[in-house]
C-alpha positions in Angstrom: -100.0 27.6 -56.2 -97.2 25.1 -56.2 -93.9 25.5 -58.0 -93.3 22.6 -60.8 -91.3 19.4 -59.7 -91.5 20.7 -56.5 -92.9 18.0 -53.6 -96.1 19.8 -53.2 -96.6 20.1 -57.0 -96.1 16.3 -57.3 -98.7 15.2 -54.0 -101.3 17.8 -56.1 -100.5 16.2 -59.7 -101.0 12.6 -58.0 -104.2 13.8 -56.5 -105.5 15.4 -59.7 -104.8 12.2 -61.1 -106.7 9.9 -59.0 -109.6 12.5 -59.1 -109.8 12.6 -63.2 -112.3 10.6 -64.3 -111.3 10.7 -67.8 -107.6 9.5 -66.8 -109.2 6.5 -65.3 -111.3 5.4 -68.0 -109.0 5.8 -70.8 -105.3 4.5 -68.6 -107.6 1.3 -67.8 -104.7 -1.0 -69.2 -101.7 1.6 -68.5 -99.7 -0.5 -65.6 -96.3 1.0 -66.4 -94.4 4.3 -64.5 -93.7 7.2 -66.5 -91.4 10.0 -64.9 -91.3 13.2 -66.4 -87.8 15.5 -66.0 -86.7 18.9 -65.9 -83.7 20.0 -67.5 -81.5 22.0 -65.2 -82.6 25.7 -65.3 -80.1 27.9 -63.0 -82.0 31.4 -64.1 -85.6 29.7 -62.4 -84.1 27.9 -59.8 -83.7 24.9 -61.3 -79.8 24.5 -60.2 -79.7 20.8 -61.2 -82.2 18.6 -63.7 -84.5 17.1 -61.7 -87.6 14.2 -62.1 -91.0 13.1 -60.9 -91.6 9.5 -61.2 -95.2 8.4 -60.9 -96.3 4.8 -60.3 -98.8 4.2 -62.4 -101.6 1.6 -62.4 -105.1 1.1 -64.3 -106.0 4.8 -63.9 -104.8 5.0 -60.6 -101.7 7.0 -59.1 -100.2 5.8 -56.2 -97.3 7.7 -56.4 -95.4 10.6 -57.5 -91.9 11.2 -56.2 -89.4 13.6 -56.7 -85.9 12.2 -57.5 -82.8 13.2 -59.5 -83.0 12.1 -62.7 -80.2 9.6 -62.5 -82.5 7.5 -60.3 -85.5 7.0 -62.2 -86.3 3.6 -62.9 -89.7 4.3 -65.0 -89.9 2.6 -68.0 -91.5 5.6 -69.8 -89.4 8.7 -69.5 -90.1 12.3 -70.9 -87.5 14.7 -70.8 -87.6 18.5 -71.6 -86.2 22.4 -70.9 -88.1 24.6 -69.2 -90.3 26.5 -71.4 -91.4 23.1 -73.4 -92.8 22.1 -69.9 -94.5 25.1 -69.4 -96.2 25.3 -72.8 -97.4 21.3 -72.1 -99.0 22.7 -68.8 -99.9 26.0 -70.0 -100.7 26.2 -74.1 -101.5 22.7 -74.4 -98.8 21.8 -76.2 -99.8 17.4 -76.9 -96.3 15.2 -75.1 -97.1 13.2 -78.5 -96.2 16.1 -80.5 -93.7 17.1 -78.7 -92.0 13.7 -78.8 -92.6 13.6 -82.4 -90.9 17.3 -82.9 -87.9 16.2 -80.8 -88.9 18.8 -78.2 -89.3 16.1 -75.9 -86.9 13.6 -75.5 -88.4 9.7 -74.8 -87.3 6.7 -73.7 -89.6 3.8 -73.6 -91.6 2.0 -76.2 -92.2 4.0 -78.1 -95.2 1.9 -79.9 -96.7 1.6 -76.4 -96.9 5.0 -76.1 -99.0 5.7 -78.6 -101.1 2.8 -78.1 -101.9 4.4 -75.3 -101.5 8.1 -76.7 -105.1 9.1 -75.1 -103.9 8.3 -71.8 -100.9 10.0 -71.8 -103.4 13.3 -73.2 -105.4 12.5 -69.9 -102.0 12.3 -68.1 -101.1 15.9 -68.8 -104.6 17.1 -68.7 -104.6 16.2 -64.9 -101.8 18.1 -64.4 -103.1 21.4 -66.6 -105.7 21.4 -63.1 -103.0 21.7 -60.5 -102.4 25.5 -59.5 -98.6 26.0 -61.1 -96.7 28.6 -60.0 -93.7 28.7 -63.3 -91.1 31.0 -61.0 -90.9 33.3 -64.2 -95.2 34.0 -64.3 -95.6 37.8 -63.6 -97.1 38.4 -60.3 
């Protein structure tokens, strides 16, 4: 189990990537980086907001890095609290809604993104298969 925008969590959601087949087929013409960040969260452990930028490229991930926010250069970035995370990666709570609900906070093109609304579904549907530890889950 790996803790959320934690290293480890990041190498697993890169490798769930590159192992979804659905990602692949439906990110076919997705060539630009999305990073997704963390508002600060002292009571989890979260001292200071902090990102994971993945390079993105025709259904592939070659990267995933962890990074404070101020650094991202993606073009697509999703920002969020704590429990909106969680209920993406838990309840399946859609980004797009969440965007669209002000829950998330984007930056980006926004008309690109939901051009391309399938593969950002795919996106978080990789990372629904990595083994997430949330530091508040009972034990």
């Amino acid at each position: 189990m790996f803790r959320p925008f934690s290293i480890e969590w990041a190498d697993a959601f890169r490798d769930a990537i590159n192992a979804d087949a659905q990602y692949a087929a439906v990110a076919k013409s997705w060539t630009w980086p999305v990073a997704l960040v963390l508002d600060a969260t002292p009571s989890y452990g979260y001292p200071q907001p902090v990102a994971v930028q993945f390079t993105l490229d025709r259904g592939h991930c070659s990267a995933a890095v962890i990074m404070p926010p101020h650094t991202v250069s993606a073009t697509f970035v999703l920002r969020a609290d704590y429990e909106t995370w969680k209920e993406v990666a838990r309840d399946g709570l859609d980004p797009i809604v969440a965007v669209t609900q002000g829950r998330v906070k984007f930056t980006g093109p926004l008309g690109t993104l939901l051009m391309h609304a399938k593969a950002a579904s795919a996106l978080v549907g990789a990372a629904r298969v990595v083994p997430t530890a949330f530091p508040d889950d009972p034990e």
